[in-house]
Each structure stands twice: as C-alpha cells, then as structure tokens.
N, C-alpha and C positions, 0 to 999 in steps of 0.2 A: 850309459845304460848297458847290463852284461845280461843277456837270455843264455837260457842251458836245455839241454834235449838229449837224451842217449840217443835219438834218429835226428843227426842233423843233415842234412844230402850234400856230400862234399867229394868232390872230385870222381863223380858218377858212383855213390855210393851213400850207406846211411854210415853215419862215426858220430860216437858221443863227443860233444865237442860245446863249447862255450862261443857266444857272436858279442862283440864288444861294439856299439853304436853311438856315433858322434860327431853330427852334423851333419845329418843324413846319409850317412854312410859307413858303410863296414870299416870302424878304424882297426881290429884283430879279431883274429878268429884262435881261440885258447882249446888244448885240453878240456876234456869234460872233466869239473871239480877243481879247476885252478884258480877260481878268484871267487867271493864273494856275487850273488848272481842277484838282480833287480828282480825275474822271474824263472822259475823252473817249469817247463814243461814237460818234467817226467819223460816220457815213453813218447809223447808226440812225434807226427814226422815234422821234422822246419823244411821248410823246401822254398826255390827259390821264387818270385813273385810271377802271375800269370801275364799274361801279356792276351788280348783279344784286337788281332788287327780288322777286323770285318765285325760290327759292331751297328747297327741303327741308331737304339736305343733302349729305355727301360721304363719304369715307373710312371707310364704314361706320357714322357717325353721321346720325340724325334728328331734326330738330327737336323731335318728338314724345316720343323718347327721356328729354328731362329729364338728360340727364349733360353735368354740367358739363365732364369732361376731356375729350370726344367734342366739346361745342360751341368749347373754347380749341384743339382740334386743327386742328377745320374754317377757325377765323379764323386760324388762324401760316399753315397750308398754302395757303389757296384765292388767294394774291397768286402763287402759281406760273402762275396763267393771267391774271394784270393785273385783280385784282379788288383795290379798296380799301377798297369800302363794299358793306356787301349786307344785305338784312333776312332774316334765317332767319322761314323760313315751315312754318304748321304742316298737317296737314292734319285733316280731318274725324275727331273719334272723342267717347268720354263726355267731361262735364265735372270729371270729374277729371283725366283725359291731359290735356288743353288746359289745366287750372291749371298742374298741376304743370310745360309747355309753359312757358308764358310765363313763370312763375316764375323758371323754372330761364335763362333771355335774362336776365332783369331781376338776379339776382342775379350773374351772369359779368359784365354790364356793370358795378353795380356795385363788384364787388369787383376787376377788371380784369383784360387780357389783351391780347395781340400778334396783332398783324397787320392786315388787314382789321377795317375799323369798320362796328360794328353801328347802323346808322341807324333801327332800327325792327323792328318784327316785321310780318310781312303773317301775320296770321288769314286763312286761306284754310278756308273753313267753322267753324259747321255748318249755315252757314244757307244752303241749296241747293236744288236745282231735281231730283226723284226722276228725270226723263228724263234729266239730261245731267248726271250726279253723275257721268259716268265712273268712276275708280279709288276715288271716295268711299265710304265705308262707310253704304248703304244705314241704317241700322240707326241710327245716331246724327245722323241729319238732324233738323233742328228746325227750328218758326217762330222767326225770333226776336225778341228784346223787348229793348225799351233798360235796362231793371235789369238780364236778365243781362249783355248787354254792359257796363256799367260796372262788372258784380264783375270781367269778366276783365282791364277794362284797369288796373282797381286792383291785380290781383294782379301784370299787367305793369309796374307800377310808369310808366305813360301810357306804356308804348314800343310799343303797337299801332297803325300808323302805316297800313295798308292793310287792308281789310279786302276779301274777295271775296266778293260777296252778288248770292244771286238776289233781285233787288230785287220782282219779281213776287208774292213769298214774302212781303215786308215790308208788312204791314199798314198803309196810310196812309202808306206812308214813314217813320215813325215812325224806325224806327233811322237811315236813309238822310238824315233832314234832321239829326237828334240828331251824327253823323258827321261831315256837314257844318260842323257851330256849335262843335263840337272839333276840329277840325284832323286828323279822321281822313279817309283817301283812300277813299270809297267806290268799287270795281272792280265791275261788275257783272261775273258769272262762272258759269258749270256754270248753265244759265238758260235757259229757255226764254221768254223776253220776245219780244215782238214788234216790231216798228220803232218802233211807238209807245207802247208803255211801255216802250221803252228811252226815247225821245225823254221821256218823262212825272220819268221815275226819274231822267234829267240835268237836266230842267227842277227838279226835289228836291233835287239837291244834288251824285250820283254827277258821278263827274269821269273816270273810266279804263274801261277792261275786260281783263278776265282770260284770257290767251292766245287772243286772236283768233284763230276758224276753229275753235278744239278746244271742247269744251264749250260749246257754243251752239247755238240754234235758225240753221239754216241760210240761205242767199242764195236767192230764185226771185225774178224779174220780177215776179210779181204777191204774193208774201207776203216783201217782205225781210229779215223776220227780224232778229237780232244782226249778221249781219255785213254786210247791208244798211247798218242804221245803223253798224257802224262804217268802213266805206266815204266813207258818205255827210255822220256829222257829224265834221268834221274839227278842229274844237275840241276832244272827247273823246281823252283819251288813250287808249294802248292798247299792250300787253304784245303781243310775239308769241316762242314759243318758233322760234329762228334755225336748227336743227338740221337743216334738207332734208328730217327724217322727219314732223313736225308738220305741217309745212306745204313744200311743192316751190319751190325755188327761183323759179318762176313767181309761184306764190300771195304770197307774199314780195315780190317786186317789185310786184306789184299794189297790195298793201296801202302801202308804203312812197310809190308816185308818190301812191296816193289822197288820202292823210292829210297828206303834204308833210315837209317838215324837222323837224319841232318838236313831234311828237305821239306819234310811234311808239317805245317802250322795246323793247328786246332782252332776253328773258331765257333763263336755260338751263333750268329746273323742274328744275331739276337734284333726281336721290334719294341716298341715304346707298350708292346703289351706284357712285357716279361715285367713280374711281381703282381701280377693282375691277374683277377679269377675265371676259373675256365671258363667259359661261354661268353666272356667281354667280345665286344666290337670295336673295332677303331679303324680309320683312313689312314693306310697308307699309298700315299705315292697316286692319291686322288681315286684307290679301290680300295672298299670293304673288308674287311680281314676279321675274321673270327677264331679266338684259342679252341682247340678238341683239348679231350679232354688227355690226351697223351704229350699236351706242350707244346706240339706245332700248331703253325699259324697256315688258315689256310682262306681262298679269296671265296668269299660269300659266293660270288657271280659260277664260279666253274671248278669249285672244291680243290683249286691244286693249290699246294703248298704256295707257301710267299714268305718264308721266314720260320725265325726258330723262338722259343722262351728259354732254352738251353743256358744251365751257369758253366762257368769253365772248371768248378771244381765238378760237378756231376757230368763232365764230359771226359773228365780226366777217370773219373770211377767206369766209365761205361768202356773205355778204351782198355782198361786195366783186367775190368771183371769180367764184361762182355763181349770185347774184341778180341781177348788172351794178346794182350800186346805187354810186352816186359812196361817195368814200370821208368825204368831211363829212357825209355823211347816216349812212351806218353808223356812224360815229363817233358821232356826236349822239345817236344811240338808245341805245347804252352809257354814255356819259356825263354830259352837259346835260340828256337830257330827263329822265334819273330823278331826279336834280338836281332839277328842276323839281319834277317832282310830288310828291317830300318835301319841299319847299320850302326844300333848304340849298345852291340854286345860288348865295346869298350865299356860299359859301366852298367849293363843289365843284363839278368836267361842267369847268376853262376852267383852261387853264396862264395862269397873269394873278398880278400881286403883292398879295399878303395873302390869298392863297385857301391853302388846307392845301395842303400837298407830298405830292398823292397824284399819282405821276407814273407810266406804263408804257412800256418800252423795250423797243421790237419789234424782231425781225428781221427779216429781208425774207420769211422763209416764216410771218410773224403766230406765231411761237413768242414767249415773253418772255424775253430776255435778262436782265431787272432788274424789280424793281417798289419806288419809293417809297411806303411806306404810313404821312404825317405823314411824309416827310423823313424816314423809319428805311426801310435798303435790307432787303428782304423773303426773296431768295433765297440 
C-alpha cells in the first residue's frame, strides 16, 4: 500500500512525499507523485503516530478493572485521536487489584488484539508521598521493596516498563537503582522530594517525572522543590498533562522552552471517563470522580482534580495554538521523546523506512482524519 500527502513530516519538516507500507512497516518513503498511490491525502499533515505513556483509561474502562473486553475496546478505539502505542496505567489500591492489573495487560497482549500497541504498563503507585497522593487512595500506600516489585513484574509478565515512585519513600534507593539495572523507567511522582533528592534519586538511577506541576513539592526561589529541578535539570525527562486545566497554557510554555526539544512527553492521565458525557460519575481508585464541564476529572468528596478526558490530538492543538510552542517540539513530546524513554525509538516517534507504520493524518483543525496502527488503517 502507497499513501501521498504534500505535508508529510520528514526529517523535522513538512515535504510532499509518498509512504510505501508492508508488513507493518515503512518499506520506502518516495517523492510526492512517484508511483501510483492506494490513497491521496491531498494537503493533510501525515505525522508520525502519538505515543500516550500515562494513560488509565477510557470508554468506561480502567486499567485497574482487570477486564479484558474493556482493555481490547480501549486499544481498537483510542487510534480515533492518533494514538498508536500507549502504556495502560494503573493506579494506587491492594495488592491484589494491582495483580489481577497487570495480569489481566499481560494476558490481552499475549493472547492478542487490534489497534494501538501496548508498549508497557506504567505502575503509577503504591509507592507514594501521603502529602501529594492527590486522587491516590490514602489507605493502600506503601514503602516499597524490590521482592515485592519483582512479584508484580512477574505476574506482568516484565511488561511494567514505568514505574512512578516517591523516591524519598525508597529506602537507599533500593528499588530506584534495582529499576535502573532492569530497564524499568523510574518517574519520580505524587512526592514531595526536595531539589536535592530529586538531584540524589537521578544521580540512582530515576530518569523522568510524573506529570510535572501536579503532584509534587512546589517551585519558591529559596526551596525549589520538584519542579525547581525539573526546570532546572534538563536531562530528566518529564510527563506533563497538555490539557490547559493541569497546568495554563503559560505553565506549559515555560516548561517546554526550560527542558528544550528532547525531554518533555505529553500525556492525557486520561480516566475510564474519557468519551463519556460531562457530568458522568465513576470510582476511581475506590473515590468518586465527576467530568466538568471543561474535561477534567475532579473528586466529588474535595473538587480537586484526579485526572484528565484529554485526546493527545487536542493536546497537540492546545500546545501548538495555545501554548505558542513551535509545532516540532509539540510533535516531539507525542512522539520521539516517549519513544525515547521506552527505548523503541529504534522502530517508533520518526516516519523513516523500516520503522513500524504507525502513521497519523490530521486535519487542519488537529481532528484525525486516519490513523495507521502497523500499516492497518484504524478508523
């Protein structure tokens, strides 16, 4: 199959150009107007496929849930907003939710399913900071220890690929360097660390952080806190939910010139309430949560946020039009840099030949027209 586009995004740029696809992947990338073409996109942009590493869920399912027809619904449907790859993410409760969690990833992947690819699970708790647990359920926070992390990644079958950890919490580092020496992405997250044990906990091993600005010890000139350092080191990766409500299209730009091109991930936190009508209710995480009518998700009991309905194409538009962030840098947060930090930029983030045919075609109002997910059309 050959698609064509006068905006195809190749090598940090738009060029009219032709994508040859076969066998899930970029076999050539042609001249615009050199072969016979399957379909023409005219003027569309093709850009490369989104990537969402901080993820709950959507259409009424929860990661947490454990149902496998809830988790194949979320991966057929969630390419309607140009997502390819995304890690379902669990959040804080006992250690049996969280088996039966990860389990229930491990067994859909292997036994298989359409759409968007599951690149990993991000464990987001339970190993937390009681100040800045936000929407976290109090009640099942723990220290934690590298035994039990190795029962859960066992039971994930090693697809626990992020982990979000008040590192402060972590005894010696212990888990945070053990993370490191396995190829898991330690996120510092919900944490009240100070500039310099965050500096201490990246010096161990942690490499990201978990939705910069929310859940974290805050910014002062004389105590910088979390988001001091993540200002400040700009080698640390780092998640920010793109939604206008987390953080103001200001904060947004701030963060994005701080860090540079190559650090900053986009995500939605999206919950099991995204595609559902404003004023729905659902349980997460054993609290309340009610849509406003602006998309976030906030807890019945004490109105503060707990989550996003955010798509990653309308976050890509909010970064673009409302943050005034160039459009290769908002690109690069969706694509390349999560890429990066799973570390399968070897075959995904870059329209380029032998990489997978996870392709996204925009319209000019950031809707998706199309999504390739592997060279299979999505919508």
């Amino acid at each position: 199959m050959i698609i064509q586009s006068k905006k195809v995004w190749l090598v940090g740029q738009f060029h009219p150009a032709q994508i040859e696809i076969e066998n899930q992947k970029i076999k050539n990338v042609y001249p615009y107007g050199t072969k016979e073409v399957d379909q023409d996109y005219g003027s569309l942009r093709i850009v490369p496929g989104f990537i969402d590493i901080h993820t709950h869920g959507a259409y009424g399912f929860d990661t947490n849930d454990a149902n496998e027809e809830g988790l194949r619904h979320w991966l057929a449907n969630i390419p309607s907003e140009g997502v390819t790859g995304l890690c379902p993410t669990t959040i804080t409760q006992s250690n049996a939710v969280l088996t039966k969690a990860v389990k229930n990833v491990a067994k859909v992947v292997e036994d298989g399913y359409t759409g968007a690819e599951v690149l990993g699970i991000h464990f987001e708790g339970p190993y937390l900071d009681m100040v800045y647990k936000g929407a976290q359920p109090e009640q099942h926070i723990v220290t934690p220890t590298v035994e039990e992390f190795k029962q859960y990644q066992k039971d994930a079958n090693g697809l626990i690929k992020v982990m979000t950890l008040a590192t402060e919490h972590d005894p010696d580092f212990a888990l945070t360097k053990y993370c490191q020496e396995t190829g898991v992405n330690v996120s510092i997250g919900h944490s009240s660390s100070t500039y310099d044990q965050v500096l201490m906990a990246v010096a161990n091993g942690a490499r990201s952080m978990t939705h910069i600005y929310n859940g974290m010890s805050p910014f002062n000139h004389r105590k910088n806190g979390m988001i001091g350092a993540a200002l400040r080191m700009r080698e640390l990766y780092g998640e920010v939910i793109c939604d206008g409500n987390h953080s103001t299209p200001a904060a947004l730009n701030i963060l994005f010139k701080s860090k540079g091109m190559d650090k900053t991930i986009m995500v939605t936190d999206s919950l099991m309430a995204k595609g559902k009508p404003v004023g729905s209710k659902f349980i997460f995480g054993g609290n309340e949560i009610e849509i406003y009518p602006d998309g976030s998700a906030h807890l019945t009991s004490t109105k503060g946020l707990a989550g996003s309905t955010l798509s990653m194409n309308n976050g890509l538009r909010i970064l673009v039009e409302e943050a005034d962030l160039p459009f290769e840098q908002a690109l690069a947060s969706a694509t390349i840099n999560p890429a990066k930090l799973l570390r399968v930029d070897d075959r995904k983030g870059y329209i380029v030949a032998g990489y997978d045919a996870d392709l996204v075609v925009l319209n000019d109002d950031y809707s998706v027209a199309q999504t390739y997910c592997r060279g299979i059309a999505s919508l």
